[in-house]
C-alpha positions as MATLAB code, in Angstrom:
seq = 'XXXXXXXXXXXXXXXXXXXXXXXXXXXXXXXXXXXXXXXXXXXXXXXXXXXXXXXXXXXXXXXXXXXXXXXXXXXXXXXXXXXXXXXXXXXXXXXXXXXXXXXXXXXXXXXXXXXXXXXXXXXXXXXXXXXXXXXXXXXXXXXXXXXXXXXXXXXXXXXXXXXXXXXXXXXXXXXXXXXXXXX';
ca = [
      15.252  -14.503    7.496;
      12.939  -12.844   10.547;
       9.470  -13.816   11.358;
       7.362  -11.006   10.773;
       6.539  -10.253   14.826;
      10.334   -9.870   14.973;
      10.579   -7.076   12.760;
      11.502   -3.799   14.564;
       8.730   -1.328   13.973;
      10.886    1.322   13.129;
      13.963    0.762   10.988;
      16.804    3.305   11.128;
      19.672    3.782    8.263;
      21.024    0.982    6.351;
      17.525   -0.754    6.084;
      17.336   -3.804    6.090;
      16.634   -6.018    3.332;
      13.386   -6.921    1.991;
      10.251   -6.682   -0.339;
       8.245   -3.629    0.012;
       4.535   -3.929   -2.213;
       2.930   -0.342   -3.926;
      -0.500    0.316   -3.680;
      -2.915    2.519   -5.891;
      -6.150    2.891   -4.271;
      -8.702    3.417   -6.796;
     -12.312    3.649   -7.023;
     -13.024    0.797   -8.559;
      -9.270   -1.093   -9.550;
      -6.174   -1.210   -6.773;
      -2.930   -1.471   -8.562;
      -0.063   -3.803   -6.443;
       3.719   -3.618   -7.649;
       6.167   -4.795   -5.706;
       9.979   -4.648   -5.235;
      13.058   -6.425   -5.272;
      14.837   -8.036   -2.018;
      17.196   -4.735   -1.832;
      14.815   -2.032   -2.761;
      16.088   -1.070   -6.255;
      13.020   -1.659   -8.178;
       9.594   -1.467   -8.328;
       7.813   -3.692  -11.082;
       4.143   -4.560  -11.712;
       1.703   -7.412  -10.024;
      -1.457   -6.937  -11.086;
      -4.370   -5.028  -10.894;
      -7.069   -5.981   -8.363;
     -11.030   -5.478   -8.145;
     -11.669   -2.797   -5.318;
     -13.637   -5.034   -3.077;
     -11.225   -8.089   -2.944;
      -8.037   -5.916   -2.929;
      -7.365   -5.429    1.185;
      -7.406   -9.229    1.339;
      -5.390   -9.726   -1.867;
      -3.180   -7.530   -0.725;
      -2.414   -8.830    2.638;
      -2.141  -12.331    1.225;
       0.623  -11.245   -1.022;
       2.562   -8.882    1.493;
       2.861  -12.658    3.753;
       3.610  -14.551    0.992;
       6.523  -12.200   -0.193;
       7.576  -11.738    3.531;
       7.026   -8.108    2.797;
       8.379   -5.486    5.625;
       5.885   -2.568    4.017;
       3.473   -1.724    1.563;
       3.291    1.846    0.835;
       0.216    2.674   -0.392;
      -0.326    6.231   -2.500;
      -1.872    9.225   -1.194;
      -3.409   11.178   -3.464;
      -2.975   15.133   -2.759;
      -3.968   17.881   -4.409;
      -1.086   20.388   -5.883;
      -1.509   22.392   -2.330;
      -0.871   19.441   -0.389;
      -5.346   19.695    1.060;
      -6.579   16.490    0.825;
      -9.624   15.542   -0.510;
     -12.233   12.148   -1.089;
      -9.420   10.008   -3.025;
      -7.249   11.127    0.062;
      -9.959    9.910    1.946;
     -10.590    6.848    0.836;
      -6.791    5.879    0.644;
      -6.253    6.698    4.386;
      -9.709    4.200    5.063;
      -8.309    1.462    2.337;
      -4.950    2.098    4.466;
      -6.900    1.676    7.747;
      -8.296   -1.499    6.373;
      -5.284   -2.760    5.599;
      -3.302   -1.869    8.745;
      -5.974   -4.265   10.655;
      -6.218   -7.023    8.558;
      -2.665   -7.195    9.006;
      -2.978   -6.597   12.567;
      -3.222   -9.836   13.993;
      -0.844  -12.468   12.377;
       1.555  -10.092   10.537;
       1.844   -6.993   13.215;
       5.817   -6.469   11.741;
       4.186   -5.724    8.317;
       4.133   -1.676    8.166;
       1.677    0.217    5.907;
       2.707    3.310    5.084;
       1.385    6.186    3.093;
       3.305    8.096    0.180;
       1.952   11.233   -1.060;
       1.619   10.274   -4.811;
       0.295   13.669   -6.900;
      -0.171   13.103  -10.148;
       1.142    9.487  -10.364;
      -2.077    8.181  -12.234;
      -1.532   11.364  -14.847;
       2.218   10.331  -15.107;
       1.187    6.859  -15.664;
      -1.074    8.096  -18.446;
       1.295    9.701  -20.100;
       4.020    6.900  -19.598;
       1.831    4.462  -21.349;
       1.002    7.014  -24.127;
       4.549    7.050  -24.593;
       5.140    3.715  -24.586;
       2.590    3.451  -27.616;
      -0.307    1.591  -25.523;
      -3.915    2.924  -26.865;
      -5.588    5.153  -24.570;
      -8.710    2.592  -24.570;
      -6.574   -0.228  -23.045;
      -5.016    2.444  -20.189;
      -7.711    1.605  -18.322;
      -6.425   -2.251  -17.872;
      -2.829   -1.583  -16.835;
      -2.605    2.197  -15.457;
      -3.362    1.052  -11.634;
      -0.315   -1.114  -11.858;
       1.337    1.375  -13.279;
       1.001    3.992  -11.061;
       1.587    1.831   -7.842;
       5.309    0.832   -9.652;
       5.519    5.008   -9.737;
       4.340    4.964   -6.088;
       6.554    2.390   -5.048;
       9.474    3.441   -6.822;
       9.254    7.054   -5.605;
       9.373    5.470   -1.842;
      12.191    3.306   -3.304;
      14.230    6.258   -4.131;
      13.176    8.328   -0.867;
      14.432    5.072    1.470;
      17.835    5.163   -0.489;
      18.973    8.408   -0.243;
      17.799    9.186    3.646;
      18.143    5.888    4.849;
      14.460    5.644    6.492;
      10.923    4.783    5.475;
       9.336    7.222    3.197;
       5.575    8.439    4.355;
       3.601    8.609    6.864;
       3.003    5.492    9.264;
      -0.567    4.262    9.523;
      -0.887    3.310   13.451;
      -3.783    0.375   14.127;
      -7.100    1.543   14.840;
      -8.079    1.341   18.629;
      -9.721   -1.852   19.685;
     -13.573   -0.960   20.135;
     -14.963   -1.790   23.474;
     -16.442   -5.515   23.855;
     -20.488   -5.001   23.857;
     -22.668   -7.083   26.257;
     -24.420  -10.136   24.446;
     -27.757   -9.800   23.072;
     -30.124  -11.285   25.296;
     -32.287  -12.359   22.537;
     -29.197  -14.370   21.842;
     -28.606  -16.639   25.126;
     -27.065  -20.270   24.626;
     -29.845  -22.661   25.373;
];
């Protein structure tokens, strides 16, 4: 098994082997699926309270030695993007530098995911589930249609699906207060 610095940060065909997580970035509930050791399947984690989710996250992409988390962008049917887009690309951002210092080998990429969360209504309408208890279960769900989708894309081209989310730029070091000297 490779440390996580050791990671190339580009993999070419015949990827190698190891757990990717899916991400739905919602308003108020993230949903975090992850898959299998070869990249076959995408099943549920949980579903995770917006303001706890980057670190959540990030704790279980180290414990599962994850190599990416692909996280869903939500586009409208012309490809524009709008606020959901938005706040994806920030929650992505987030992510990308929490990850940034200890797990660097740990990409974040996004997948353009329209209409997962209307798929994953349906799917569970399907499945029987009252619409009332969606709510609890359709994050997850549409981060194992997220994931999956990437799964799919990596099989047949042999390369990361999405986009690559690069690290922010450091911001400049500011000069100490000088209300704040060490006495």
């Amino acid at each position: 098994m490779t440390s996580p610095g050791s990671r190339p940060a580009e993999d070419g065909p015949g990827l190698p082997r190891g757990v990717r997580l899916g991400v739905d970035v919602g308003d108020v509930r993230v949903g975090l699926a992850r898959s299998d050791l070869d990249g076959m399947i995408a099943t549920p984690i949980e579903t995770l309270e917006r303001d706890t989710a980057v670190g959540r996250v990030v704790h279980e992409a180290r414990e599962a030695d994850a190599h990416v988390i692909m996280v869903g962008l939500p586009r409208s049917l012309n490809g524009s993007e709008g606020a959901a887009a938005q706040k994806a690309r920030d929650f992505s951002t987030e992510l990308t530098a929490s990850l940034a210092g200890d797990s660097p080998g740990i990409e974040v990429r996004l997948i353009d995911e329209r209409l997962t969360t209307v798929s994953a209504h349906k799917a569970l309408h399907s499945s029987g589930r009252k619409g009332r208890k969606h709510r609890q279960v359709v994050d997850q769900v549409a981060a194992v249609m997220i994931l999956q989708q990437a799964l799919d894309t990596e099989r047949s081209t042999g390369a990361r699906a999405g986009e690559r989310v690069e690290a922010a730029p450091a911001e400049p070091a500011t000069a100490q207060d000088p209300t704040q000297e060490d006495a």
